[in-house]
FITOR-760044 format. One record per residue (C-alpha): x, y, z. Coordinates in nm, 4 decimals, padded with zeros to 6 digits, m for minus. Layout:
// FITOR-760044
      east     north        up
         X         Y         Z
...
//
This chain:
// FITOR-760044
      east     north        up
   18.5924   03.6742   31.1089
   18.9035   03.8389   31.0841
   19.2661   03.7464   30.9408
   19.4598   03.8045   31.2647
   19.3582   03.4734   31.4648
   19.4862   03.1238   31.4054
   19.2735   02.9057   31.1060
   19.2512   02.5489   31.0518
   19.1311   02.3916   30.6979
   18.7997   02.2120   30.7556
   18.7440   02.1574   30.3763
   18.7053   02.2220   30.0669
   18.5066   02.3271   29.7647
   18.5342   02.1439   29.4725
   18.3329   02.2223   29.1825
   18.0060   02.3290   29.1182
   17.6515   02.1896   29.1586
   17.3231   02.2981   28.9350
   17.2892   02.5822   28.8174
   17.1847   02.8193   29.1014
   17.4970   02.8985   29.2044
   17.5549   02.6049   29.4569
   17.9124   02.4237   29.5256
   18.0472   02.0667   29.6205
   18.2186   02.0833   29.9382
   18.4730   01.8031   30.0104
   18.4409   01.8062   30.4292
   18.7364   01.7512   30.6710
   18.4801   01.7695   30.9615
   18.3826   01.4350   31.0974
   18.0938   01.4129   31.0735
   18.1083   01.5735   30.7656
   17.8141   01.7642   30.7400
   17.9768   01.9416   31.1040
   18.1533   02.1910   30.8308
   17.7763   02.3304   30.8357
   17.7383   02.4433   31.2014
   18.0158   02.6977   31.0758
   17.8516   03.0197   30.8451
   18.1345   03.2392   30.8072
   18.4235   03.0832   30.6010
   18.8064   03.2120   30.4565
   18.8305   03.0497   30.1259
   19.2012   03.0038   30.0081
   19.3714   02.8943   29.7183
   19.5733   03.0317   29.3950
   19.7180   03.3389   29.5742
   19.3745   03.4182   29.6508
   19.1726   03.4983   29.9681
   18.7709   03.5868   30.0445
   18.5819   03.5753   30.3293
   18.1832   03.4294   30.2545
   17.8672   03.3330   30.4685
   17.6876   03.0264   30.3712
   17.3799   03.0851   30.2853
   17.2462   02.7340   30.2710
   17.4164   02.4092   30.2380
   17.2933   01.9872   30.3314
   17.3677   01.6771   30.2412
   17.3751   01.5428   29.9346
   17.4782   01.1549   29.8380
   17.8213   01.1082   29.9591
   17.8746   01.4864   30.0304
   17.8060   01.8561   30.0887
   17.6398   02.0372   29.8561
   17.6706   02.4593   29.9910
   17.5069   02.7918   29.8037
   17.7376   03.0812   29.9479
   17.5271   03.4580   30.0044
   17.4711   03.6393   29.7012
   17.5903   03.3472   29.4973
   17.2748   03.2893   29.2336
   17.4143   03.0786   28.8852
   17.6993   02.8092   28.7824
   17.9253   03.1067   28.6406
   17.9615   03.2777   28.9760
   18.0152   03.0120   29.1599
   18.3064   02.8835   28.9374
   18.5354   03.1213   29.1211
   18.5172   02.9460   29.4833
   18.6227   02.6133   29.3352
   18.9724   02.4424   29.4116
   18.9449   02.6711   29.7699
   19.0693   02.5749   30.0694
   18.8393   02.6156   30.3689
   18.9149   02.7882   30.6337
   18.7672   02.8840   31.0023
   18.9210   03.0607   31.3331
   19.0775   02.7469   31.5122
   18.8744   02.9234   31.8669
   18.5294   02.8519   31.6531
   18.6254   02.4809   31.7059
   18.4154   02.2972   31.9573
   18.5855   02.1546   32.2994
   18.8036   01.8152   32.2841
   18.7232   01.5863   32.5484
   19.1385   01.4319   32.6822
   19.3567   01.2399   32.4898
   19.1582   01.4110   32.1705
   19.3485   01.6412   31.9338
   19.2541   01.8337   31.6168
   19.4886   01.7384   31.3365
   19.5980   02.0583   31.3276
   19.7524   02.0451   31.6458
   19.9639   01.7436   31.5686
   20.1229   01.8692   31.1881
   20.4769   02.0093   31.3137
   20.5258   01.8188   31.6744
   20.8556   01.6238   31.6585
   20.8041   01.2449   31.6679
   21.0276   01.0417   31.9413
   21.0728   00.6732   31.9805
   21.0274   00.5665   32.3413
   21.3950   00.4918   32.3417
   21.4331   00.9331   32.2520
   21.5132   00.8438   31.8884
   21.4563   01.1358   31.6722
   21.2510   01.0209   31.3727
   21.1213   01.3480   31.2157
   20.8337   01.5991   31.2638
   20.4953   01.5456   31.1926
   20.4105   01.7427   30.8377
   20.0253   01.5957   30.8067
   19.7740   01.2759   30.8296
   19.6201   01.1307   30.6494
   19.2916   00.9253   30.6189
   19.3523   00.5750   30.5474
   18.9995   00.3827   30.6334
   19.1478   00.1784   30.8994
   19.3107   00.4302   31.1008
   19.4508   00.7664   31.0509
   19.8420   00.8142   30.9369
   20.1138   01.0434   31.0655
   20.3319   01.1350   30.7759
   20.6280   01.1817   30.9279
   20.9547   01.3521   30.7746
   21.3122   01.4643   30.8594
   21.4485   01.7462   30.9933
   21.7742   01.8538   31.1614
   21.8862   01.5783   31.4437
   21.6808   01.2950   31.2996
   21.7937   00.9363   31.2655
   21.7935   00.9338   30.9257
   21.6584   01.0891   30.5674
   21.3396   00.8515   30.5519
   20.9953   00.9737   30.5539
   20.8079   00.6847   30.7419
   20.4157   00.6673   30.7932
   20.3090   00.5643   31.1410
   19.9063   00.4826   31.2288
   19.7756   00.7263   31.4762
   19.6553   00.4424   31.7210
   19.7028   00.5646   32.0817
   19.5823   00.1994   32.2308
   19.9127   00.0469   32.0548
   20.1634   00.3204   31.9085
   20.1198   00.6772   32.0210
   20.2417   00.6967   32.3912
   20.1980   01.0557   32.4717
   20.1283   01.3895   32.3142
   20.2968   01.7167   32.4381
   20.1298   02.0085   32.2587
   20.3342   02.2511   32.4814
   20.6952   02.0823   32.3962
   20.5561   02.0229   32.0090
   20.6541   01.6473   32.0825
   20.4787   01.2813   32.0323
   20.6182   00.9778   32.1496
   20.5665   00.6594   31.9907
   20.6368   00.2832   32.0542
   20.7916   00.2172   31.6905
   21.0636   00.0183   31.5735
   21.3157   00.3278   31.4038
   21.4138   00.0437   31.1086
   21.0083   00.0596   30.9584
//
């Protein structure tokens, strides 16, 4: 894996687990034990960055439980918690259309149907029912309001254009 391509976050490690030198991994990856199919991970966070290979890694209760290569007690392991992880975005499987990674939608510029300028996308969020643009201002937009609008492409999201960075929705500019 090198630095040069595009990466996407797929998780997370979060503290550690035992004391053999295994991690918690908080997974972005639905479902979340997909973050496993992938052996070679960036880990980012606190002005640091390290490539590692998963050694091992399965389910455990709610979540992920991952022994990185050459990674043997609780003390070593310490150092790859709070880390961002990260993959080459071409290591990411195939979307089938009308599917998009939420990578692809943080940044687009989010238009009413009507061509109203309401802000850019700047992430989502997970919400239970549906998944949540967070969407806030930039230059040209209505107004200085961050609003949150459900990613629900049956009802609100009309179109995405990946190549024009834009997403239409049918929303009302005053929620």
């Amino acid at each position: 894996m090198s630095g040069t391509s595009q990466e996407t976050v797929v998780g997370r490690i979060t503290s550690v687990f035992g004391v053999r030198g295994w991690v918690k991994v908080y997974s972005y990856t639905d479902p979340m034990d997909n973050i496993l199919t992938y052996r070679h991970w960036r880990l980012s966070g606190q002005g640091q960055s390290m490539e590692v290979r998963v050694a091992e890694g399965r389910r455990h209760g709610p979540g992920i439980i991952v022994r990185l290569d050459g990674v043997s007690d609780r003390d070593e392991a310490r150092q790859y918690c709070d880390k961002d992880i990260r993959i080459p975005v071409d290591e990411l499987p195939e979307l089938g259309d009308g599917e998009y990674y939420w990578h692809q939608l943080v940044e687009l510029d989010v238009r009413t149907v009507d061509s109203v300028l309401l802000g850019r996308v700047v992430r989502l969020m997970e919400t239970g029912a549906n998944d949540v643009l967070v969407i806030r201002p930039n230059k040209g937009s209505l107004d200085s309001r961050e609003r949150l609008i459900p990613w629900n492409p049956d009802e609100v999201i009309r179109s995405v254009d990946l190549e024009n960075g834009e997403l239409i929705v049918d929303w009302d500019p005053e929620f």
